[in-house]
PyMOL commands that place a pseudoatom at each C-alpha (Angstrom):
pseudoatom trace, name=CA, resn=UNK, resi=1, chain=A, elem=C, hetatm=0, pos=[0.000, 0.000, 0.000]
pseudoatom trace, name=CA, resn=UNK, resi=2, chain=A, elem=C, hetatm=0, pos=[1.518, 3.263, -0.685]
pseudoatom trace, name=CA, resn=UNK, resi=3, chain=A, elem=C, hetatm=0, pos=[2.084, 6.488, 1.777]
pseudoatom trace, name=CA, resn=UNK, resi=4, chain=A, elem=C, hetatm=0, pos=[-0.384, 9.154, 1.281]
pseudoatom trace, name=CA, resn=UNK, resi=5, chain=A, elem=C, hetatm=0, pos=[2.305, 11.445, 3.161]
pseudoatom trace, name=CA, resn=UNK, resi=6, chain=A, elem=C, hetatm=0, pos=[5.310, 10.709, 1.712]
pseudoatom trace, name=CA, resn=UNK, resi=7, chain=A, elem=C, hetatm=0, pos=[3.382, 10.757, -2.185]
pseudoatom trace, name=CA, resn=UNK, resi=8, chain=A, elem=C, hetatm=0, pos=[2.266, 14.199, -1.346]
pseudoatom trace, name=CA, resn=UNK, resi=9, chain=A, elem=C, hetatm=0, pos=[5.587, 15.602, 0.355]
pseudoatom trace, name=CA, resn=UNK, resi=10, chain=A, elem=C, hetatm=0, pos=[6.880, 14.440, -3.191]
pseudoatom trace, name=CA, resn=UNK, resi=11, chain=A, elem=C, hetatm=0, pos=[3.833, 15.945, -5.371]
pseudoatom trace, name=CA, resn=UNK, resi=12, chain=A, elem=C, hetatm=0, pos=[4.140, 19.498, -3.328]
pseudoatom trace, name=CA, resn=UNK, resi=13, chain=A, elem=C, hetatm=0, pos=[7.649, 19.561, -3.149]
pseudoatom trace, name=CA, resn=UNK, resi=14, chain=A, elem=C, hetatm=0, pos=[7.919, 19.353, 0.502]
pseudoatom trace, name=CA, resn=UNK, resi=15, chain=A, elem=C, hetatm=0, pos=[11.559, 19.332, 2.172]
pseudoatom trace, name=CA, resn=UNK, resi=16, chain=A, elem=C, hetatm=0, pos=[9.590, 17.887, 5.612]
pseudoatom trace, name=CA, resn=UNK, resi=17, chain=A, elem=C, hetatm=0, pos=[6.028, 16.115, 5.833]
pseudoatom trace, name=CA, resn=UNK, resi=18, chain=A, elem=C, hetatm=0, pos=[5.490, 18.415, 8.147]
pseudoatom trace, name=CA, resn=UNK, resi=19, chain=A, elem=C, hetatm=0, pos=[5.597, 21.204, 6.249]
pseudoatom trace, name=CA, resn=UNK, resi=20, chain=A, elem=C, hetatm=0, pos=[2.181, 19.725, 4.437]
pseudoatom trace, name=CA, resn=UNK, resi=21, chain=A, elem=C, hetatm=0, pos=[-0.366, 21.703, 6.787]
pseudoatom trace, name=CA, resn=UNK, resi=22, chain=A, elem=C, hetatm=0, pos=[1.351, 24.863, 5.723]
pseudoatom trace, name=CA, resn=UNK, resi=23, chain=A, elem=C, hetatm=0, pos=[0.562, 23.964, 2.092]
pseudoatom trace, name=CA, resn=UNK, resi=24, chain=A, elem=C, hetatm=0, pos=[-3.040, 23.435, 2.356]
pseudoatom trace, name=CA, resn=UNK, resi=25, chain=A, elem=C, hetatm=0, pos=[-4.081, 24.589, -1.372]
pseudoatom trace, name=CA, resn=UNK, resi=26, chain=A, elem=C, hetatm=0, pos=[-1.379, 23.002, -3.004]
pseudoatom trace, name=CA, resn=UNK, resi=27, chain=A, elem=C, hetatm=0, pos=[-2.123, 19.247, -1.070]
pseudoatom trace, name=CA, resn=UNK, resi=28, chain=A, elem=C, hetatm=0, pos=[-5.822, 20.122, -2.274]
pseudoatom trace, name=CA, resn=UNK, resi=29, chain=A, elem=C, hetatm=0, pos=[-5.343, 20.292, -5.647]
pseudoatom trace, name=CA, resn=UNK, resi=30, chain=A, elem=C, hetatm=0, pos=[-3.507, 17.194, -5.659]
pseudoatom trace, name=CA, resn=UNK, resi=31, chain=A, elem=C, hetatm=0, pos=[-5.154, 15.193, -3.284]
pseudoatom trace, name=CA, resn=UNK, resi=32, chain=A, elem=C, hetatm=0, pos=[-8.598, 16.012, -5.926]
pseudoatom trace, name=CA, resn=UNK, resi=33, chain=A, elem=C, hetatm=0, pos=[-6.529, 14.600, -8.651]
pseudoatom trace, name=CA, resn=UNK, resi=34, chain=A, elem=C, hetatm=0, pos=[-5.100, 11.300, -6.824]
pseudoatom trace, name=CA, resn=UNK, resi=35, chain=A, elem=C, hetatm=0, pos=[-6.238, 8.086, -6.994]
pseudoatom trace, name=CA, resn=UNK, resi=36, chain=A, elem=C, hetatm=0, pos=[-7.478, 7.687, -3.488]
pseudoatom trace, name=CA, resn=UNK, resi=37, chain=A, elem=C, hetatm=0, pos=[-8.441, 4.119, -3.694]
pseudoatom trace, name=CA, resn=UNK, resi=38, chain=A, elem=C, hetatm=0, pos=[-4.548, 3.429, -3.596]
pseudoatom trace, name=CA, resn=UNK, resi=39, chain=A, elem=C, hetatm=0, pos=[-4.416, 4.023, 0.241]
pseudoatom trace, name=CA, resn=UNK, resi=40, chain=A, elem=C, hetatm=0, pos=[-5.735, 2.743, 3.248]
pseudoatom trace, name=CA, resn=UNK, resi=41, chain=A, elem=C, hetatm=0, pos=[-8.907, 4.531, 5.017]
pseudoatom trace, name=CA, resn=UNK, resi=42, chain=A, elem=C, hetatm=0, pos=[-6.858, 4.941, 8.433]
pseudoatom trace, name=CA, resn=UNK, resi=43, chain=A, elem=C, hetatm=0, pos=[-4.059, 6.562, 6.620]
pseudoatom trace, name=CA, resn=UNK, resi=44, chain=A, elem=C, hetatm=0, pos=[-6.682, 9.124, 4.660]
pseudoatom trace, name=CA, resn=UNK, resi=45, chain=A, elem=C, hetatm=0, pos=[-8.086, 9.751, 8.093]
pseudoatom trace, name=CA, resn=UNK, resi=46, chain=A, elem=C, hetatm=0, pos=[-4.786, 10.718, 9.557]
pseudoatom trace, name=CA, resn=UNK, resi=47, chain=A, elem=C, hetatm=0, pos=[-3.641, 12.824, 6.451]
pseudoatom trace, name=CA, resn=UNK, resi=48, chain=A, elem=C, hetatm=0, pos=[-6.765, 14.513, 6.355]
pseudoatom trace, name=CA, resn=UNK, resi=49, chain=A, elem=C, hetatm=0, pos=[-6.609, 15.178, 10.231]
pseudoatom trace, name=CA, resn=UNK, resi=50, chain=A, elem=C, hetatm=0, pos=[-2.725, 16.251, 9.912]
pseudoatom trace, name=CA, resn=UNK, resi=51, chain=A, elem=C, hetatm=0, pos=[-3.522, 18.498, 7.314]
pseudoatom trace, name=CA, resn=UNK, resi=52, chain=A, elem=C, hetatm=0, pos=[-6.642, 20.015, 7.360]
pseudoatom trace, name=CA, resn=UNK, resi=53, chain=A, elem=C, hetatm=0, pos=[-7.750, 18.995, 11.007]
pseudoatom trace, name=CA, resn=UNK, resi=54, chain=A, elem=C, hetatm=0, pos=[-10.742, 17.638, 9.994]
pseudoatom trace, name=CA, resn=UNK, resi=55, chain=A, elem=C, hetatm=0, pos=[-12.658, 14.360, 9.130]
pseudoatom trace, name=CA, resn=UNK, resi=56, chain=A, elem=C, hetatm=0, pos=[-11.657, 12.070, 6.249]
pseudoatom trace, name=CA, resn=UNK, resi=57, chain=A, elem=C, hetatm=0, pos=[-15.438, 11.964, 5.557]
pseudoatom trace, name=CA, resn=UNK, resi=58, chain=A, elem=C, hetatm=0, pos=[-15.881, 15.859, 5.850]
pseudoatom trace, name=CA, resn=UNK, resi=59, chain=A, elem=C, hetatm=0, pos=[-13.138, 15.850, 2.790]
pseudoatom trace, name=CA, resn=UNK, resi=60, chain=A, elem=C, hetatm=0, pos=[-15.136, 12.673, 0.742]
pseudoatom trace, name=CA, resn=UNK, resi=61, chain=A, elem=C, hetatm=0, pos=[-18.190, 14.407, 1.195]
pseudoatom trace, name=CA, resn=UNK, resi=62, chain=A, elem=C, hetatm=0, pos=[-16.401, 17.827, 0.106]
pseudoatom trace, name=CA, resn=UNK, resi=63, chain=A, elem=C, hetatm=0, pos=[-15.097, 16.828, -3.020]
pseudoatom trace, name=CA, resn=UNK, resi=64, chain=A, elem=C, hetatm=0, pos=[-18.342, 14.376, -4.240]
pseudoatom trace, name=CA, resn=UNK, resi=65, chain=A, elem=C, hetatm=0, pos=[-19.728, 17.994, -3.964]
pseudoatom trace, name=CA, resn=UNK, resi=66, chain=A, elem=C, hetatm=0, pos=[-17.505, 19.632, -6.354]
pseudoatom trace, name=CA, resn=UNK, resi=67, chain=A, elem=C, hetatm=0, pos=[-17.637, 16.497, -8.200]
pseudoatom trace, name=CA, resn=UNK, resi=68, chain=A, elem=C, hetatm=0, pos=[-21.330, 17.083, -9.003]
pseudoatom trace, name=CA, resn=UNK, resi=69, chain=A, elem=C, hetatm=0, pos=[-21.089, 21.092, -9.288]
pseudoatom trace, name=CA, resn=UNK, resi=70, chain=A, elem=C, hetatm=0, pos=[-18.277, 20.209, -12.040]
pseudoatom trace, name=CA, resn=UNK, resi=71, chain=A, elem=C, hetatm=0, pos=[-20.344, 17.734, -13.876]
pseudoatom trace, name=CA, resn=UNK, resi=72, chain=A, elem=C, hetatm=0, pos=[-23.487, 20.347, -13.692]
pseudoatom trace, name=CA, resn=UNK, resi=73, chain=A, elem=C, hetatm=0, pos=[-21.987, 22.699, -15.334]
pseudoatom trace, name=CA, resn=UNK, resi=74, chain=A, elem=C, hetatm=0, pos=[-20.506, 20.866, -18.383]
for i in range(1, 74): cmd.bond("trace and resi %d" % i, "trace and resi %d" % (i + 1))
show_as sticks, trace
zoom trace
């Protein structure tokens, strides 16, 4: 299973993983293009906790939302 941290310190650019949190737009954008299904739920959790301090579900439910909104208005 791969490392949802250590894939996105790599994707932003990150020297530290701990520098993610202070990236919060850039980890965004790429976690909307990632292919979530590649990591386990308790790591999503965490990242999404780490990150954004909130819910992995709050963030599922989040981007289904723009999901729709961008298929609306194709």
């Amino acid at each position: 299973m791969s490392d949802i941290f250590r894939d996105m310190q790599a994707k932003i650019g990150c020297q530290y993983i701990s520098d993610l949190p202070d990236h919060k737009r850039a980890v965004w954008f790429e976690l909307r293009r990632m292919p979530l299904s590649d990591y386990e739920e308790k790591q999503l959790e965490d990242f999404a906790r780490y990150v954004f301090g909130v819910r992995y579900s709050i963030l599922k439910d989040v981007m289904a939302h723009l999901e729709e909104t961008d298929c609306a208005t194709r």
